[in-house]
N, C-alpha and C positions, 0 to 999 in steps of 0.2 A: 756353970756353962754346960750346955745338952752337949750329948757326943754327935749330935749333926754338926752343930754348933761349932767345935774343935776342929774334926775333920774338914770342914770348909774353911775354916781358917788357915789352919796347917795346909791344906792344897792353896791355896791362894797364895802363902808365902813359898811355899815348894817355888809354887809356878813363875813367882817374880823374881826367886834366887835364880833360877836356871833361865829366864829371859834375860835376866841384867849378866848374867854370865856370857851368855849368846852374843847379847853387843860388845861386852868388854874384847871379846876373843875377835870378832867379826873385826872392830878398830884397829887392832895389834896385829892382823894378816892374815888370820887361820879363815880358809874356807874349804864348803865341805862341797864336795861332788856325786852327785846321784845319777847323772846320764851315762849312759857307756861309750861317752861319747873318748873319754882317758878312762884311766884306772877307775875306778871309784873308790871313796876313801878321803883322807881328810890333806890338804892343799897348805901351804904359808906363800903369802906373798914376800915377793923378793925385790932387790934393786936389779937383779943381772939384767943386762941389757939383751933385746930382741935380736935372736937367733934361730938357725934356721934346729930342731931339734927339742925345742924347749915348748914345755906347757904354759898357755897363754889363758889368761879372763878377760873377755873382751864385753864391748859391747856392740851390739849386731847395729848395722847402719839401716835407718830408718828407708823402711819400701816396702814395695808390696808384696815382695817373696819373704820377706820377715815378716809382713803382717797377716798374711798365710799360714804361714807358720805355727806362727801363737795361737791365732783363730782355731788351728789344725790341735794345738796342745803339744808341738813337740817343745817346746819350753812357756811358760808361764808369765807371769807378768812381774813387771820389777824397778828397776832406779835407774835404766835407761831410757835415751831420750825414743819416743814413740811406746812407753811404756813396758819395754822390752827388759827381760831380767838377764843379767850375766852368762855367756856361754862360756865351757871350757873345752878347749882346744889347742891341738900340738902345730908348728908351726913344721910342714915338712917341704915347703918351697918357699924361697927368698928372693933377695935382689938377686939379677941378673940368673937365673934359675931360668931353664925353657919345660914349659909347662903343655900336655898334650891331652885333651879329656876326650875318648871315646867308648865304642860299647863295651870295650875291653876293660875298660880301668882307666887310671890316672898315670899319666907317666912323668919324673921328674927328670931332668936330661937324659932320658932312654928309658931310667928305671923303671919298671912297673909296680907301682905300688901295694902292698896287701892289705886286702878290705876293701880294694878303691872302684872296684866294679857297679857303675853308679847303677841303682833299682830304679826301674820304670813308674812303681807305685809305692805308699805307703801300706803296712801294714792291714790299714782299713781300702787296700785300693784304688784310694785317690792317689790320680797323676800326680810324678813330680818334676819339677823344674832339671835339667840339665844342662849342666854348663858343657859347651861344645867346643873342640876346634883347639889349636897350638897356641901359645902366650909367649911372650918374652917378659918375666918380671921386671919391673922398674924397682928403683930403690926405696917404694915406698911400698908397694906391693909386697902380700903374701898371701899363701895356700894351707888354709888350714881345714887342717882333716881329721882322719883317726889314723890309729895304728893297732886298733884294739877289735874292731868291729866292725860289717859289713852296714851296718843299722843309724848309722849317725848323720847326723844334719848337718852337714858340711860346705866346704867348698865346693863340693860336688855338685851341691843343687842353688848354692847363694852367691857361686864365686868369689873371687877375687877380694880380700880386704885390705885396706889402707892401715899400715901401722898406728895411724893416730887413733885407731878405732880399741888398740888393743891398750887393757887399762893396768899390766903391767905380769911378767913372771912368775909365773906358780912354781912350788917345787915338793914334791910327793914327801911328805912328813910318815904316812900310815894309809896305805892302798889295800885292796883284797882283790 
């Protein structure tokens, strides 16, 4: 056998060891995070139940400010409905939470939150959507944002999401 010959063989099974790795671990919980939108770093799915504190994988509810979005590239495509790939996001308003979005930031019952100062544009300039005006959470409701960065795609610009949206607790295994 040519040493093309090997080499292409040996990468072909490199590459199906480490794909079939990828789904075994993907099955079993571990997911990995690249936005800054939390930590970045590597994620296990949990049972704990939604809280207000806790990192969340959701899937974004189909519209046109998500379809903006993608179009835009701030996340990609994926196994959600509308062709929308998994966000991660910390959950920092709950039920019954009063929620206040203006040019200042984001307040949760008075607090001001850090990072929450929503940007007029993206990176590249283009406008972006801002959620306006005082909330009263319901119990089904929540405000998911950052805690880490001024730069993330959040409730700031998509508002408000529906617990049923979110597809269950992450909890940081190996962050940087």
């Amino acid at each position: 056998m040519s040493l093309f010959k090997r080499l292409t063989s040996g990468t072909a099974r490199v590459g199906s060891a480490l794909l079939a790795l990828g789904m075994v671990c993907h099955v079993v919980g571990a997911r990995i995070n690249t936005s800054g939108s939390i930590p970045i770093g590597l994620y296990w799915m949990t049972e704990r139940p939604l809280a207000k504190g806790e990192y969340v994988l959701l899937c974004p509810p189909p519209g046109n400010v998500f379809d903006e979005a993608k179009r835009r590239g701030y996340f990609g495509a994926g196994f959600c409905p509308g062709d929308y790939a998994y966000l991660m996001k910390k959950i920092l308003a709950a039920k019954k939470d009063k929620v206040s979005v203006s040019d200042e930031g984001v307040r949760v019952n008075g607090e001001l939150l850090p990072f929450s100062r929503p940007l007029s544009a993206d990176k590249q300039g283009r406008p972006l959507p801002v959620l306006r005006g005082e909330y009263q959470l319901g119990d089904s409701d929540v405000l998911l944002m950052t805690d880490v960065s001024p730069l993330s795609f959040d409730s700031r610009y998509f508002g408000l999401v529906n617990r049923s949206q979110i597809k269950g607790v992450i909890r940081p295994v190996f962050t940087w």
